[in-house]
Each structure stands twice: as C-alpha cells, then as structure tokens.
N, CA and C atoms of all chains as a GROMACS GRO file, in nm:
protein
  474
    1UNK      N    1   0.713   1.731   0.761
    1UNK     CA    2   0.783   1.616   0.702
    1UNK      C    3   0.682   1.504   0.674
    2UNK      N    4   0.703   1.471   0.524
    2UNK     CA    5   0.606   1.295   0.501
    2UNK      C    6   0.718   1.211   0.480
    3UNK      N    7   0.628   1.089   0.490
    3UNK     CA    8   0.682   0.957   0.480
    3UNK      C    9   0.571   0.859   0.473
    4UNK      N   10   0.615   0.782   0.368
    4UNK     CA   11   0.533   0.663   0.337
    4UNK      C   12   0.562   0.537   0.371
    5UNK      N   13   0.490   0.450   0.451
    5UNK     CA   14   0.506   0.351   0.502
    5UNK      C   15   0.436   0.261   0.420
    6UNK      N   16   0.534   0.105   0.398
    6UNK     CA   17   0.441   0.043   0.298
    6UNK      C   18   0.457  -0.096   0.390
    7UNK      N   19   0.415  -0.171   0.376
    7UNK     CA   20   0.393  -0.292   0.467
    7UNK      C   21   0.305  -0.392   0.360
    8UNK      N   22   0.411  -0.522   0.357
    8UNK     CA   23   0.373  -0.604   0.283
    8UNK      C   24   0.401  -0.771   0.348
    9UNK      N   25   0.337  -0.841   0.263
    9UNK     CA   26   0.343  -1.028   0.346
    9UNK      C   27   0.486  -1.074   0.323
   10UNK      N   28   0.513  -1.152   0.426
   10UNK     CA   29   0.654  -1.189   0.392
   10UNK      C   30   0.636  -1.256   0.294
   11UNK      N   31   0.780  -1.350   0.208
   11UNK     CA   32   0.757  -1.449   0.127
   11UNK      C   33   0.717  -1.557   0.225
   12UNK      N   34   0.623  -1.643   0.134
   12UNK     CA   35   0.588  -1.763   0.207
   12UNK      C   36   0.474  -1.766   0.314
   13UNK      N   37   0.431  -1.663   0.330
   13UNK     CA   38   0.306  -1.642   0.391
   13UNK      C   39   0.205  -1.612   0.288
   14UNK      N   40   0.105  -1.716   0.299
   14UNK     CA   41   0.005  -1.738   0.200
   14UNK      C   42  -0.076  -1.600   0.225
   15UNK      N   43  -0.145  -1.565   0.099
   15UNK     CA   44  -0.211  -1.468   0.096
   15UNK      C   45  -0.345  -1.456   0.002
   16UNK      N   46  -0.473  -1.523   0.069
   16UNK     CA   47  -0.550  -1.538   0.024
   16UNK      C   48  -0.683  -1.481  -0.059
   17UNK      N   49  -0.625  -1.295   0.030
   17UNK     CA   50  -0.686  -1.196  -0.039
   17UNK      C   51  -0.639  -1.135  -0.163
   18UNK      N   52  -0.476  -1.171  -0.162
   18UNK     CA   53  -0.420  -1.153  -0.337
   18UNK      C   54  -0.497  -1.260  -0.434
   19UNK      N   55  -0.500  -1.385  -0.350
   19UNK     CA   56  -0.516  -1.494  -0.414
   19UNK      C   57  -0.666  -1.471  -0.532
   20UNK      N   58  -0.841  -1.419  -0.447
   20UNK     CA   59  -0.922  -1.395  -0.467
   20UNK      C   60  -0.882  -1.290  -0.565
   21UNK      N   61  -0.788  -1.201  -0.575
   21UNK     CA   62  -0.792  -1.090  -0.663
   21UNK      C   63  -0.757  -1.105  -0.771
   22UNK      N   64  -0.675  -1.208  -0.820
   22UNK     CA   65  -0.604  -1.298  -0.895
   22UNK      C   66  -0.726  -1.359  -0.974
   23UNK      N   67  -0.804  -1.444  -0.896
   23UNK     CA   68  -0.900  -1.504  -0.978
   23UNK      C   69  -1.036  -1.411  -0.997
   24UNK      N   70  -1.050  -1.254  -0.920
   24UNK     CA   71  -1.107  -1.168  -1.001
   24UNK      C   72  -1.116  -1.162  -1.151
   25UNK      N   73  -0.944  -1.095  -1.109
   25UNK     CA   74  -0.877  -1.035  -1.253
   25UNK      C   75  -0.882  -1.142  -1.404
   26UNK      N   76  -0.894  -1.242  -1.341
   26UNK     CA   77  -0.938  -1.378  -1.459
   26UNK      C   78  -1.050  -1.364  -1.506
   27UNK      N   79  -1.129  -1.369  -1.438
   27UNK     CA   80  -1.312  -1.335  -1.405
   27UNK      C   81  -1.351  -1.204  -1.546
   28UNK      N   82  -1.248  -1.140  -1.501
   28UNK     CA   83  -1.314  -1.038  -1.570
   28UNK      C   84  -1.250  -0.983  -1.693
   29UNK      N   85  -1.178  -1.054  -1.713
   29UNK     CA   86  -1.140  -1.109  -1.834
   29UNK      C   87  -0.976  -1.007  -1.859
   30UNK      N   88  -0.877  -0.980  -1.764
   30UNK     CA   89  -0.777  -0.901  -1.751
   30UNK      C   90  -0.672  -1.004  -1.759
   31UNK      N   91  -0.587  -1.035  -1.869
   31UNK     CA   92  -0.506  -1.088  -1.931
   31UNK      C   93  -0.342  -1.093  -1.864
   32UNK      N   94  -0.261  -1.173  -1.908
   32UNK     CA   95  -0.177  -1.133  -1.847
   32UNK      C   96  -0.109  -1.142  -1.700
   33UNK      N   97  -0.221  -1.128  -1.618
   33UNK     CA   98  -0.138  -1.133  -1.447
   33UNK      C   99  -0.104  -1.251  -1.405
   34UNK      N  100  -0.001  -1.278  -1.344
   34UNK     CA  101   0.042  -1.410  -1.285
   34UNK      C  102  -0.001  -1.446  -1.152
   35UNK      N  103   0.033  -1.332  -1.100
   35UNK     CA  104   0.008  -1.297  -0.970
   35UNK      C  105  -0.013  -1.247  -0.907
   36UNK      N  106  -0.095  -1.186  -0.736
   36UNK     CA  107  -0.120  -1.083  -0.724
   36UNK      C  108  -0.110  -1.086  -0.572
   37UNK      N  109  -0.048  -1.010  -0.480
   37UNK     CA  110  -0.036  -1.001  -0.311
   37UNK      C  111  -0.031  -0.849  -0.317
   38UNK      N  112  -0.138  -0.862  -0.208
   38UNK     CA  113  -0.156  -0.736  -0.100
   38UNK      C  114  -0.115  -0.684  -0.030
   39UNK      N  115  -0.092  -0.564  -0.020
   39UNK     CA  116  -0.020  -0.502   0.109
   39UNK      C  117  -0.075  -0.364   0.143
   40UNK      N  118   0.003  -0.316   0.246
   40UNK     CA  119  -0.137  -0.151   0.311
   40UNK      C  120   0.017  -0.068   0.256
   41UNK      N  121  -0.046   0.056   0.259
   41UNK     CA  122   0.061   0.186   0.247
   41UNK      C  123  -0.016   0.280   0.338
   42UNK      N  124   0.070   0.372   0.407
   42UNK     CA  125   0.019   0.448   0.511
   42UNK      C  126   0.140   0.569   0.456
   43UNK      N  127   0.010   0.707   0.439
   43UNK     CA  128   0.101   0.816   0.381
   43UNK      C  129   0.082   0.915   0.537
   44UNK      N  130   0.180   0.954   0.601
   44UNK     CA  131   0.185   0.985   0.704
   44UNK      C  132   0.286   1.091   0.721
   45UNK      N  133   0.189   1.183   0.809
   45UNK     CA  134   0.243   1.357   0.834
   45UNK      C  135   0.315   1.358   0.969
   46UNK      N  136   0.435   1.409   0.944
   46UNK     CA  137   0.467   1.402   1.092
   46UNK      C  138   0.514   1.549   1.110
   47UNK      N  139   0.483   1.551   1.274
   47UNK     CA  140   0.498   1.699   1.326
   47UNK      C  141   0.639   1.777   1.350
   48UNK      N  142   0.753   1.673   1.335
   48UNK     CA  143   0.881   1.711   1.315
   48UNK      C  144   0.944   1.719   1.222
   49UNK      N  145   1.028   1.832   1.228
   49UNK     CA  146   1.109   1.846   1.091
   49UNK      C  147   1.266   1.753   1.142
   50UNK      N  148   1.278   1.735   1.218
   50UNK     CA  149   1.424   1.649   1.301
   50UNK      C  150   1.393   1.492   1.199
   51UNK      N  151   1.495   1.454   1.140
   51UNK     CA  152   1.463   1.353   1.032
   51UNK      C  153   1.527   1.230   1.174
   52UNK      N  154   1.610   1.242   1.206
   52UNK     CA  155   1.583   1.136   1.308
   52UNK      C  156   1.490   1.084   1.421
   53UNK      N  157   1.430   1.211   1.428
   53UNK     CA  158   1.360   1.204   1.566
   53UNK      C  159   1.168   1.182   1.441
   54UNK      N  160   1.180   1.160   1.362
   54UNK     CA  161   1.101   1.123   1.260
   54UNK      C  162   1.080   0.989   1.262
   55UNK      N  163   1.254   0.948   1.223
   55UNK     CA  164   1.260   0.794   1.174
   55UNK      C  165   1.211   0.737   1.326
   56UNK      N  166   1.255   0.753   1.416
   56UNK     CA  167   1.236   0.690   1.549
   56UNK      C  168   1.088   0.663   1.554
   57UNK      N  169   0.992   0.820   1.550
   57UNK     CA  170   0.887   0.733   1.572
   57UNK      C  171   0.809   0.670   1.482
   58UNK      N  172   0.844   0.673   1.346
   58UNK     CA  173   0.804   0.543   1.235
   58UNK      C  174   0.848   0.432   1.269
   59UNK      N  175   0.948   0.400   1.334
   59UNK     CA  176   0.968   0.294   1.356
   59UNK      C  177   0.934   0.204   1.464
   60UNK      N  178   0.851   0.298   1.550
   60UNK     CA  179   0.817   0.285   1.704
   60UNK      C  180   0.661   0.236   1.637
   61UNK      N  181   0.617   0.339   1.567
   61UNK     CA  182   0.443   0.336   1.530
   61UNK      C  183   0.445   0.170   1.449
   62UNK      N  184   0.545   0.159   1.312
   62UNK     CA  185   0.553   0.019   1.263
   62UNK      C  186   0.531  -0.096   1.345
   63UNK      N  187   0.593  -0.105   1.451
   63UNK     CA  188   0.683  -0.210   1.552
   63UNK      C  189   0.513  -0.232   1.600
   64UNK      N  190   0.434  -0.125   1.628
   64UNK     CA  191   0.382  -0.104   1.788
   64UNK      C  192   0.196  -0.148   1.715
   65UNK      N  193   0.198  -0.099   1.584
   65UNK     CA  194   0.064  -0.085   1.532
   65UNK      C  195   0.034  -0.158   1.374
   66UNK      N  196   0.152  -0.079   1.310
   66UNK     CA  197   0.097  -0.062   1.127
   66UNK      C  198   0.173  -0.190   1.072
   67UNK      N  199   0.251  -0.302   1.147
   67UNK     CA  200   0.271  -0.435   1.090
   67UNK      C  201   0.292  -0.506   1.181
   68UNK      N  202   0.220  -0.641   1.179
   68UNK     CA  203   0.229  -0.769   1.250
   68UNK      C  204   0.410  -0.805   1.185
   69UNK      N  205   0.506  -0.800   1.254
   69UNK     CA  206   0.638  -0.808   1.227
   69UNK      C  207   0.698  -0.991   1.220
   70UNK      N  208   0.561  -1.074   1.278
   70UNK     CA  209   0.612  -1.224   1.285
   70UNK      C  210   0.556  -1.216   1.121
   71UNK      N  211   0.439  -1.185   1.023
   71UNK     CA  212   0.418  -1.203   0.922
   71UNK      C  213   0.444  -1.121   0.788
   72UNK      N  214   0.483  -0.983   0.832
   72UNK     CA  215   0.498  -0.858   0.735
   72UNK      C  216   0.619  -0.818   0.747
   73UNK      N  217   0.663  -0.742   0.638
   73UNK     CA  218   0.768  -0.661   0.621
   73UNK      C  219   0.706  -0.511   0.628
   74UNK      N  220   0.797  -0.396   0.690
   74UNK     CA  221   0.772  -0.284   0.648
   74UNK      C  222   0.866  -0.204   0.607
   75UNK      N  223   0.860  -0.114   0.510
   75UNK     CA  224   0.959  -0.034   0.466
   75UNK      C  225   0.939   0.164   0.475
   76UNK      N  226   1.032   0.203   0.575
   76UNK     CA  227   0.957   0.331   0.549
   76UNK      C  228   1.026   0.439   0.414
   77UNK      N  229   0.998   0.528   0.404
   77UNK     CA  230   1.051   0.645   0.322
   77UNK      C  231   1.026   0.802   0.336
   78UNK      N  232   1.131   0.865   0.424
   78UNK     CA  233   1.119   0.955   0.442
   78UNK      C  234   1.084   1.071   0.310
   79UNK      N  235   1.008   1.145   0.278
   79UNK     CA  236   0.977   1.218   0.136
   79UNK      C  237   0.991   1.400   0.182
   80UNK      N  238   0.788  -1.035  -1.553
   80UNK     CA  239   0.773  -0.915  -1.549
   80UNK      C  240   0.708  -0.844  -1.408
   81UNK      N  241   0.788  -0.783  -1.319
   81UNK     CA  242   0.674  -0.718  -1.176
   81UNK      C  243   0.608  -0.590  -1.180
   82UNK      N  244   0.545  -0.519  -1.097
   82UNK     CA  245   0.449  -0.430  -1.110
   82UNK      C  246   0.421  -0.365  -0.963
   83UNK      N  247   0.418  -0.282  -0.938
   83UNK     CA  248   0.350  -0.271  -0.788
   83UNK      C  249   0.250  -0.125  -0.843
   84UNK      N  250   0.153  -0.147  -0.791
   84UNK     CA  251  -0.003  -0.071  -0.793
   84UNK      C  252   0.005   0.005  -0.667
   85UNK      N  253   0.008   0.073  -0.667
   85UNK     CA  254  -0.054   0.145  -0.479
   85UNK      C  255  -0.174   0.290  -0.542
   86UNK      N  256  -0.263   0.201  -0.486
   86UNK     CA  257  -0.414   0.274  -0.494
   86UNK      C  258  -0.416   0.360  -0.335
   87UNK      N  259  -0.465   0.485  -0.343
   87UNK     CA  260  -0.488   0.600  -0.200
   87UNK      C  261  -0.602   0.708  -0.247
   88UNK      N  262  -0.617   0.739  -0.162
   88UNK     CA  263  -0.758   0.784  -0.156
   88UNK      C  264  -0.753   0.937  -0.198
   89UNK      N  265  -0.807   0.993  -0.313
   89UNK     CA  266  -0.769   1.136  -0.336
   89UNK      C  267  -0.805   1.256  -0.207
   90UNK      N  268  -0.735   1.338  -0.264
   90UNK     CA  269  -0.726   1.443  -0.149
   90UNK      C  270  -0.894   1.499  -0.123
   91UNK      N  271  -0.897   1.525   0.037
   91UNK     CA  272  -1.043   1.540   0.014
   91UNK      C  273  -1.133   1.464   0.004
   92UNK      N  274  -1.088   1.285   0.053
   92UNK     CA  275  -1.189   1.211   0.066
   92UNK      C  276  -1.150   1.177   0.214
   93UNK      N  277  -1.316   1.173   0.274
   93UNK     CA  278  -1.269   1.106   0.427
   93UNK      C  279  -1.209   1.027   0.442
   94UNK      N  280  -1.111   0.959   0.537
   94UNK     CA  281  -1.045   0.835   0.549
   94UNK      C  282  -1.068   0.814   0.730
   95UNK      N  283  -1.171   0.759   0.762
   95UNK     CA  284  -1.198   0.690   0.888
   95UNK      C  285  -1.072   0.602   0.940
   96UNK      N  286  -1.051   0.533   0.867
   96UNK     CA  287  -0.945   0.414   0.913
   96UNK      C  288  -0.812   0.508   0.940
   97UNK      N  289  -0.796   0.587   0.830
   97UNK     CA  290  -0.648   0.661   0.890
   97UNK      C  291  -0.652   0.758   0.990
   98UNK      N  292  -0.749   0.823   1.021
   98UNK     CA  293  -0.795   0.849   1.144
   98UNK      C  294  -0.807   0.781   1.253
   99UNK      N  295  -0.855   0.636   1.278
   99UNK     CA  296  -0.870   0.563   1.359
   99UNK      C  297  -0.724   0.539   1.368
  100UNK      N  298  -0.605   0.491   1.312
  100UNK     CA  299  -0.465   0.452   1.331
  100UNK      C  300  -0.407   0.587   1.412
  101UNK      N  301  -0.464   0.715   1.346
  101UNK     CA  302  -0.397   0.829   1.422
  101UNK      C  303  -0.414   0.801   1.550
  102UNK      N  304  -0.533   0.822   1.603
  102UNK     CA  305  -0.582   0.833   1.731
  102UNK      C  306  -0.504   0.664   1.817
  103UNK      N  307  -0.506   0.545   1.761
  103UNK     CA  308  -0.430   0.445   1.821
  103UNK      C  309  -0.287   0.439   1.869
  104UNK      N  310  -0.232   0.543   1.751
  104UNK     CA  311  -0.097   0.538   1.807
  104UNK      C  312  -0.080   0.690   1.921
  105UNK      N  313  -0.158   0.774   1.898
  105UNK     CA  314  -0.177   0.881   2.019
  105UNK      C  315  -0.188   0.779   2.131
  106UNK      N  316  -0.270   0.689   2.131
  106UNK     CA  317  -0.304   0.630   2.308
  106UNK      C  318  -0.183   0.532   2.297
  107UNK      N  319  -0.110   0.476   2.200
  107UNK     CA  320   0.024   0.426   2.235
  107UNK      C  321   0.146   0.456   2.291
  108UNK      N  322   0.148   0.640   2.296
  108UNK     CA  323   0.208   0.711   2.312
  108UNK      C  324   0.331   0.687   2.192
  109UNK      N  325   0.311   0.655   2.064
  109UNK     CA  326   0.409   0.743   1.951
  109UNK      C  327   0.349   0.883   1.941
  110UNK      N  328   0.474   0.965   1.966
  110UNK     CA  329   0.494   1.106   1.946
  110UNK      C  330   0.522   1.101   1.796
  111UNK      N  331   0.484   1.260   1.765
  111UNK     CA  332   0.515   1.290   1.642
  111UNK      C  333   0.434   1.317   1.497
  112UNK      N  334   0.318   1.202   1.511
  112UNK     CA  335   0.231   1.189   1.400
  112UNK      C  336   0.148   1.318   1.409
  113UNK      N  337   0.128   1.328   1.268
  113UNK     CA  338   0.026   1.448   1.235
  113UNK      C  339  -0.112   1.386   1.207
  114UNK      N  340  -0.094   1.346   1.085
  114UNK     CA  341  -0.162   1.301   1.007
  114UNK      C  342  -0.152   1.141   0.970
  115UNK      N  343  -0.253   1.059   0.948
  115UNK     CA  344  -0.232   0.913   0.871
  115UNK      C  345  -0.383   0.927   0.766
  116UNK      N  346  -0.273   0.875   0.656
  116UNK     CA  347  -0.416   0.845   0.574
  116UNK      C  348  -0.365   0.670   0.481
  117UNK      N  349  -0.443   0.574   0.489
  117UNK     CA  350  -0.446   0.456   0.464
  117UNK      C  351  -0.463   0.387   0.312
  118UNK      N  352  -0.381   0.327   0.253
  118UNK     CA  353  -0.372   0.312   0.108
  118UNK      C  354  -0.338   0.175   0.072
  119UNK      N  355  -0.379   0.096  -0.050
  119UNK     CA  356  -0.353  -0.032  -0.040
  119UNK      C  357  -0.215  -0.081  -0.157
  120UNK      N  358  -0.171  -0.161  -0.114
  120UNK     CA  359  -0.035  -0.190  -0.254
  120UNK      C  360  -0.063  -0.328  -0.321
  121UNK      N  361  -0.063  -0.330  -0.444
  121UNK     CA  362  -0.051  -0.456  -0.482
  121UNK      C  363   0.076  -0.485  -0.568
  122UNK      N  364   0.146  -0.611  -0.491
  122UNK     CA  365   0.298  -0.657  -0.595
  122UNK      C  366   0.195  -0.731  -0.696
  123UNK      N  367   0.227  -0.687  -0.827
  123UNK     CA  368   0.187  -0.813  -0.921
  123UNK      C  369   0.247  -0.856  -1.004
  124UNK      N  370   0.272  -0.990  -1.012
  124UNK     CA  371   0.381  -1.055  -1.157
  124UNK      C  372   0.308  -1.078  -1.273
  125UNK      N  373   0.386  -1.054  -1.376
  125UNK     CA  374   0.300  -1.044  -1.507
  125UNK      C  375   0.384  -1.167  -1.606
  126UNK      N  376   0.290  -1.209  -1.704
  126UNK     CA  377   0.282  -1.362  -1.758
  126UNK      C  378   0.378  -1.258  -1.861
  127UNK      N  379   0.376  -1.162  -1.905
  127UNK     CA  380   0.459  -1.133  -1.994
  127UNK      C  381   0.600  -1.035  -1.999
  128UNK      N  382   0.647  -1.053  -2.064
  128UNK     CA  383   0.797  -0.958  -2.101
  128UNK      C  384   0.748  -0.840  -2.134
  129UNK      N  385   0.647  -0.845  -2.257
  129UNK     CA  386   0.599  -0.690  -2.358
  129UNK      C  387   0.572  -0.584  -2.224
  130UNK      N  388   0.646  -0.456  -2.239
  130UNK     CA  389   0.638  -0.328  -2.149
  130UNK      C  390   0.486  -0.320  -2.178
  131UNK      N  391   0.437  -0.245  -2.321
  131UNK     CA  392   0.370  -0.162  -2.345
  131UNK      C  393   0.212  -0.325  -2.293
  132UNK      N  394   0.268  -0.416  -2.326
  132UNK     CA  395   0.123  -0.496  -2.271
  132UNK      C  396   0.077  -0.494  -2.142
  133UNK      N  397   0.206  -0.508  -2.085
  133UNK     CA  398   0.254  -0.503  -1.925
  133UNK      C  399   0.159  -0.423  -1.885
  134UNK      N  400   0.161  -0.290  -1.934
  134UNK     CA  401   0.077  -0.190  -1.856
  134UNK      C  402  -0.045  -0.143  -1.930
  135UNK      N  403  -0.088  -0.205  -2.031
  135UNK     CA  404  -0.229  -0.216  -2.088
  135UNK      C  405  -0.303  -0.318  -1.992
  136UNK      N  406  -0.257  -0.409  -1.945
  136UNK     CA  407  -0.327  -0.498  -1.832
  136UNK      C  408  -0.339  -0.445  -1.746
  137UNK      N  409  -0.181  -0.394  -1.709
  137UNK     CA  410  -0.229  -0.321  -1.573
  137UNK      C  411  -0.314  -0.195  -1.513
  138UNK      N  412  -0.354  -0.156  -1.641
  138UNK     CA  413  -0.452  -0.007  -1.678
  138UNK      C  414  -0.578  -0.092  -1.647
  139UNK      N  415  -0.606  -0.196  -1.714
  139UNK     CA  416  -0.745  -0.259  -1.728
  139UNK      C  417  -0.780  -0.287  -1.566
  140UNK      N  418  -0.666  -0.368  -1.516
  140UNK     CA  419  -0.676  -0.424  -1.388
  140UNK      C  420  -0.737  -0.332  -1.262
  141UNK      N  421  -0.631  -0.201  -1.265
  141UNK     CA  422  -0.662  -0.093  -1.149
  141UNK      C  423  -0.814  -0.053  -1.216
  142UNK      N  424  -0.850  -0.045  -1.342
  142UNK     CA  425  -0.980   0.039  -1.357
  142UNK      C  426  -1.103  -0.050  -1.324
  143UNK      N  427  -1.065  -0.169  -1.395
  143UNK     CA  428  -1.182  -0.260  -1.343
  143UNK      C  429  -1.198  -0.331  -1.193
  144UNK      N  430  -1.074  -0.327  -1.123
  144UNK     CA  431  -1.134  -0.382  -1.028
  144UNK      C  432  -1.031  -0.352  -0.908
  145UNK      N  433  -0.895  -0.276  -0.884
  145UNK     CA  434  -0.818  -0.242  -0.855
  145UNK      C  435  -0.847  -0.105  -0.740
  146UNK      N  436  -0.886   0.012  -0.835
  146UNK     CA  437  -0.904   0.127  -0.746
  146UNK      C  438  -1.050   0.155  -0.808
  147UNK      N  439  -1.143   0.197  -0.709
  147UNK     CA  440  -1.217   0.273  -0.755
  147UNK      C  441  -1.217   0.462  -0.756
  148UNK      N  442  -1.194   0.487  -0.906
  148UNK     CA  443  -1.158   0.591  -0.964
  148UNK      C  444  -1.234   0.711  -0.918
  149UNK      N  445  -1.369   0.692  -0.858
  149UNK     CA  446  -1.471   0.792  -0.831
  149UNK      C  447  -1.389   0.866  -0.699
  150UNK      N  448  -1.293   0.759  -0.584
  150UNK     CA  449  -1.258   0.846  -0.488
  150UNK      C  450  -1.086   0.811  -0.463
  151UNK      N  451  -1.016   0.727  -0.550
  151UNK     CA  452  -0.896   0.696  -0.539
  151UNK      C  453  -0.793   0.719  -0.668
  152UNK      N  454  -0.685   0.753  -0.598
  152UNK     CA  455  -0.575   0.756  -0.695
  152UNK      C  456  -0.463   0.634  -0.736
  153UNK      N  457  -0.468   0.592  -0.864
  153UNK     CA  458  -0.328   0.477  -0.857
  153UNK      C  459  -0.256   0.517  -0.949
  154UNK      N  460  -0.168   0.418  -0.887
  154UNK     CA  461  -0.002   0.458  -0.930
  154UNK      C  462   0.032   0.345  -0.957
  155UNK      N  463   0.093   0.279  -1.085
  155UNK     CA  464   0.166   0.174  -1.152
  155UNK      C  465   0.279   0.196  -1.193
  156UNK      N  466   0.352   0.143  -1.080
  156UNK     CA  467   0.524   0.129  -1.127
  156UNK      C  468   0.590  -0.021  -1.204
  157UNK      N  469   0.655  -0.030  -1.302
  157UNK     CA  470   0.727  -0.101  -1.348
  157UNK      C  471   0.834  -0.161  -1.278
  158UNK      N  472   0.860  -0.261  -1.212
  158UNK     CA  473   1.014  -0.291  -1.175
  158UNK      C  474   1.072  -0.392  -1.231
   0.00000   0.00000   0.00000
C-alpha cells in the first residue's frame, strides 16, 4: 500500500523560502507568478495492506515527525 | 489563477533524507513504514486567468529553477 503525504504552511505563517523563490522566478525573467509557498511531500510505502491500520500509522508518523502541527497542515492520501 | 508543482526525485535516485525519516520514525516506534522517499510542493498563484499561459510559466518556472530535471520529476496541476 502507498500514500502520499503532503504537508504545507498554514495560512498566515510567513514563508520566506517561497518568498526568495518568488523573487528568483522574477530574476530570471519567469512571468506571470504572483506567488509562491513551499511545502514537503513524502511518497511513502507501507508494509500493510489493512487500510486502517495504514491510516493510523500515517497519522501517528505526521503527528510524531513529518509536520510541526502548531505551523503546518498535513494531508494524507491513501493510493 | 492556482497551481501546485510537486517536484520528487526519479526512481533510482538516492534519497538520504527519506531514508533518514525512515529510520526516525523506526526509533519512534511508528509501525508499518516500508519505504519514505522525500519531495517538495509548491502552491503558486498566477497573475493571470489565460490556461494555456498559466502553464507556459509554469513549464519555464519548474525547468529553470523549480526541479532539477537531471534527477527529478514534476508534476503541474491546475486548480
């Protein structure tokens, strides 16, 4: 079983490494973007085929490791 | 107009860091994981309405400075 975990900044938490990418994309002459925020994706194999006993520990690993939860959102997707 | 980019590392390239998360959540004791491999997302808002410009920028953006193509794969979704 996969699942993709994506983890992104809440609203309102400044994000200064979109910010720099933003004024890359100006830099180099890429038209168009307004805006730009960062976030991680984690494509992840798990050893159970039990789709609950799946979700549990994505949501255990999220909580515990793959997002700071006072500043990020995470969303998983079982695939 | 929004956009989300998620750049990952093609199959067959080392990924240290998603290795390093594997092994962190082993000593956390989450059960279950096989595999982690580590990928980055970008939300981006676009100055324009036009589809077909929409993603002529956003072609320029991931190639020039977004993913590097020699060991990563991206993906540009429309929303």
């Amino acid at each position: 079983m996969k699942a993709r975990v994506t983890v992104t900044l809440k609203n309102g938490v400044l994000d200064p490494q979109g910010k720099a990418i933003e004024g890359a994309l100006k830099s180099l002459g890429v038209d168009g973007i307004a805006s730009v925020r960062q976030g991680k994706v984690f494509d992840i194999e798990l050893g159970t085929a039990d789709k609950s006993q799946a979700e549990a520990s994505l949501k255990a690993a999220c909580e515990k490791l793959l997002a700071n939860t006072v500043i990020e959102n995470y969303r998983v997707e079982l695939t």
